[in-house]
C-alpha positions in Angstrom: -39.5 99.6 111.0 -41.1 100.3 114.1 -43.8 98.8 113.7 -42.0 95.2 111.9 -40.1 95.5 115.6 -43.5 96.1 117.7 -45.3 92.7 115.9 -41.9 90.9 116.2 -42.2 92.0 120.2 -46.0 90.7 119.9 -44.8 87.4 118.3 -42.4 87.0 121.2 -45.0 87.5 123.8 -46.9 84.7 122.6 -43.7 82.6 123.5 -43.3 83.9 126.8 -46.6 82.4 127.6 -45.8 79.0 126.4 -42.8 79.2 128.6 -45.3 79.6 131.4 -45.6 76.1 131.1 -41.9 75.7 133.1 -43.3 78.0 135.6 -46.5 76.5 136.4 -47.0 73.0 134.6 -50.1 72.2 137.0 -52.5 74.9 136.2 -51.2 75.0 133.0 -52.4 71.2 132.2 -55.1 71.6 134.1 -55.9 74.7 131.2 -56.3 71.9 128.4 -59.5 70.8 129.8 -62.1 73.3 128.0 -60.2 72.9 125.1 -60.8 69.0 125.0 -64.7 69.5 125.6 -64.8 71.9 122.8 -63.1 70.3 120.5 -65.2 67.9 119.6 -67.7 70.1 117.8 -65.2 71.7 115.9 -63.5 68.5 114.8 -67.1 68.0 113.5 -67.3 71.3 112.1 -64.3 71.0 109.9 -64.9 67.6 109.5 -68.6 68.9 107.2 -66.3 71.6 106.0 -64.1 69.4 104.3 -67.4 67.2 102.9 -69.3 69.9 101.5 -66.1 71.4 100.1 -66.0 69.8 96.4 -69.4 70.5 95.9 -68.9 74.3 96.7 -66.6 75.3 94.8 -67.4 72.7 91.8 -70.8 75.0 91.8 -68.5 78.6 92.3 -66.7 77.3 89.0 -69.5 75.8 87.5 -71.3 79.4 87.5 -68.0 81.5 86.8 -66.3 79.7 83.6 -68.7 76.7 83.0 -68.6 72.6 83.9 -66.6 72.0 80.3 -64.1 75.0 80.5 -60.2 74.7 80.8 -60.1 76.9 83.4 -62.6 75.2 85.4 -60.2 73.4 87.8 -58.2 76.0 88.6 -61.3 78.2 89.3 -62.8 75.1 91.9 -59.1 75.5 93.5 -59.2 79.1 94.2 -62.7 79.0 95.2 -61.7 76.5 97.6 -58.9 78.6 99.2 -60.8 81.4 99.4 -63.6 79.7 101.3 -61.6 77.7 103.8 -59.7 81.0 104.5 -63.1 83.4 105.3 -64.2 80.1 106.9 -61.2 79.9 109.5 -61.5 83.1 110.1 -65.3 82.5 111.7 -64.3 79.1 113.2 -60.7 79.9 115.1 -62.5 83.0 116.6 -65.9 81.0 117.6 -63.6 78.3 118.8 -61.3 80.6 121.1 -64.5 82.3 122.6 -66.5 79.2 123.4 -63.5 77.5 125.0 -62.8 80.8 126.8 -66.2 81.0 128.5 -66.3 77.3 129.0 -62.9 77.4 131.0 -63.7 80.9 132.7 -62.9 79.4 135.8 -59.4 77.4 134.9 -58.0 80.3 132.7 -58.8 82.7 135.8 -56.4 80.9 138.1 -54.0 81.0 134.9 -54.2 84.8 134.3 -54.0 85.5 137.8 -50.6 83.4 138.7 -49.1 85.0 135.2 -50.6 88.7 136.3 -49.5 88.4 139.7 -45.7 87.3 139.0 -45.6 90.6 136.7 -46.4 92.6 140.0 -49.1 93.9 142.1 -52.7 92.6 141.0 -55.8 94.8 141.6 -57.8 93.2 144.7 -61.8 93.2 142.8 -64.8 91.4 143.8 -65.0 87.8 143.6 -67.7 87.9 140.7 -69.2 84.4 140.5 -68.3 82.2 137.4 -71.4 82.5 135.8 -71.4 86.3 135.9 -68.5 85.9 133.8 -69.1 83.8 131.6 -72.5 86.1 130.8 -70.0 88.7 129.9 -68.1 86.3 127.9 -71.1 85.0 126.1 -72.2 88.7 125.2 -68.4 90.1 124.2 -67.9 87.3 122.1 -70.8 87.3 119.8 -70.8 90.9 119.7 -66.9 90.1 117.9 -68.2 86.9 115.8 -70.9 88.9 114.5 -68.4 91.2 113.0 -66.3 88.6 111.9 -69.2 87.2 109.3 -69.0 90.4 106.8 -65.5 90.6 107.3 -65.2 87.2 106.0 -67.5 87.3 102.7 -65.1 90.3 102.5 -62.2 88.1 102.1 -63.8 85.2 100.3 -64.7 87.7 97.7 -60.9 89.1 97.6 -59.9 85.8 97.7 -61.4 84.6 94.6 -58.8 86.8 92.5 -56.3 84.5 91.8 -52.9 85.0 92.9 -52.3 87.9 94.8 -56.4 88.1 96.0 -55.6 84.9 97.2 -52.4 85.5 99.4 -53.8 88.6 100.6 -57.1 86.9 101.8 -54.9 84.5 104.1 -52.6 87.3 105.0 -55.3 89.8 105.8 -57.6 87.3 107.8 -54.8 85.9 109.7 -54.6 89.8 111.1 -57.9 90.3 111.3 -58.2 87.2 113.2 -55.6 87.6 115.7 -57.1 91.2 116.3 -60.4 89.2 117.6 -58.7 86.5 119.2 -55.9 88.9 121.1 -59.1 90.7 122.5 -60.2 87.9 124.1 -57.3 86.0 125.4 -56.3 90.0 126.9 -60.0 89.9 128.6 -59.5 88.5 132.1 -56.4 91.1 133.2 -58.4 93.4 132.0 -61.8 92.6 133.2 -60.1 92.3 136.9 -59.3 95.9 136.7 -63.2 97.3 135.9 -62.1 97.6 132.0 -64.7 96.0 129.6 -64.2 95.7 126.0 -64.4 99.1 124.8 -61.2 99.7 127.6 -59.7 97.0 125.9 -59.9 98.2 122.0 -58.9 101.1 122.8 -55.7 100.2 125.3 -54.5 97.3 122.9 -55.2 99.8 119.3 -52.9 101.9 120.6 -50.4 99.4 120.5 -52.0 97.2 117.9 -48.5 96.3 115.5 -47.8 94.6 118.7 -51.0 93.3 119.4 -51.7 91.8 116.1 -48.1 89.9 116.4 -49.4 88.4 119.6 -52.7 87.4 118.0 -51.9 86.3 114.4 -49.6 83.5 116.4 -51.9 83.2 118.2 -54.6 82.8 115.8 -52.0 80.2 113.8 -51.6 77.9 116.4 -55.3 78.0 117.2 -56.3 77.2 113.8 -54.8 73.5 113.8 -57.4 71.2 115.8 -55.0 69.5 118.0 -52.7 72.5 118.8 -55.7 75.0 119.5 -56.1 72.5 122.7 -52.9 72.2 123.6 -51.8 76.1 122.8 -55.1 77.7 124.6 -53.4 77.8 128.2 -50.7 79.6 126.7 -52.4 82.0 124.7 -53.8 82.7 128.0 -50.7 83.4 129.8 -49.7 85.6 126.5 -52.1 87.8 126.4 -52.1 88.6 130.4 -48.5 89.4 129.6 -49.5 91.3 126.7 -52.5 93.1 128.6 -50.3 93.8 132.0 -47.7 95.9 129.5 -50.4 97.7 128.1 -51.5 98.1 131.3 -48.4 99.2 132.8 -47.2 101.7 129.4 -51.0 103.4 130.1 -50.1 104.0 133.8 -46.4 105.3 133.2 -48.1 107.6 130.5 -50.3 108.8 133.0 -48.0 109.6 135.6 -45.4 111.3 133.4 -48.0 113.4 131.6 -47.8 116.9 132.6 -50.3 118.5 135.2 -52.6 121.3 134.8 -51.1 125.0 134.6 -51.7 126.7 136.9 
């Protein structure tokens, strides 16, 4: 139970960030930008998705059951679950770290209106943007490149009809928002001296409520037009998500007892 309540806590953060939009409509707008320059690609991306799609799985069934066999439809429409589920997987989280380093600069000034509303904000050196968006660049493909085995995982699982199937979507959709809730949590975290080791281990000590926050996350993200318009407030989200983290880590701290004397 308390971990249904923790993801339900998660879910809920992901809200408070779109409220942010009330707060601060003028950064937040001004947040859609990297969104619109990436999307292009991935329009593109699913767009070859969806053309080489038949062909896919009419070879997957052709190889498991045969071209003439009864079962060969239902075979091509599992198949084709299965691989558009391991495929969003790869593309949501490739998507949400491209944009990510490509708006460094306009989800900064996000993070840090959202951070500092929540209370006092560490004062750290003014790293230039591109410094950044190095760090961004080498966290992120660090994370995709885990995300390719993870998704032939599913694609295999997802091939058993039924329940493989369901528990492909269910399981990616968690495995996803992990990714993606580790790099909309990034900035709040980066602006304390934590890198991304700080942040697995923060956030997986809270991770039913981290994984509500990123499976909406990873939803919304997963729909071309409202991964643009959603990416400010996943943003604002996770800062929210980070600064409690944040905040439960400190309290823990303080309230742990000393050495005996």
């Amino acid at each position: 139970m308390r971990a249904l309540k923790d993801f339900a806590q998660g879910i809920g953060l992901y809200w408070r960030g779109v409220r942010t939009w009330s707060a601060d409509p003028t950064s937040m707008a001004i947040g859609l930008i990297p969104g619109l320059i990436t999307m292009a690609l991935f329009v593109a991306i699913f767009v070859a998705l969806g053309w080489g799609l038949a062909g896919a799985t009419r070879w997957i069934a052709d190889s498991a059951v045969g071209a003439d066999s009864g079962l060969h439809g239902i075979v091509q429409f599992v198949a084709g679950l299965a691989l558009v589920g391991a495929f969003l997987l790869i593309v949501v989280y490739a998507f949400v770290t491209v944009t990510s380093v490509v708006g460094q600069p306009f989800f900064e000034r996000i993070s840090h209106r959202v951070d500092s509303r929540l209370g006092p904000v560490p004062v750290t050196p003014a790293w230039p943007w591109w410094s950044n968006a190095a760090r961004g660049v080498g966290e992120g493909a660090r994370l995709l490149l885990l995300t390719v085995p993870l998704a032939m995982g599913l694609f295999l699982l997802g091939l058993i009809p039924a329940v493989g199937t369901v528990a492909s979507w269910v399981l990616g959709m968690l495995i996803g928002g992990w990714f993606v809730a580790l790099d909309f949590t990034a900035i709040p975290f980066e602006r304390r001296g934590m890198a991304l080791r700080d942040r697995r281990r923060i956030l997986g000590t809270r991770r039913a409520r981290t994984l509500g926050f990123g499976a909406m996350a990873f939803v919304m993200s997963a729909v071309p037009p409202l991964a643009v318009l959603t990416m400010p407030s996943a943003v604002a989200g996770g800062t929210i998500l980070a600064r409690l983290a944040l905040d439960e880590v400190s309290a823990d701290t303080r309230d742990a007892p000393g050495p005996r004397g």
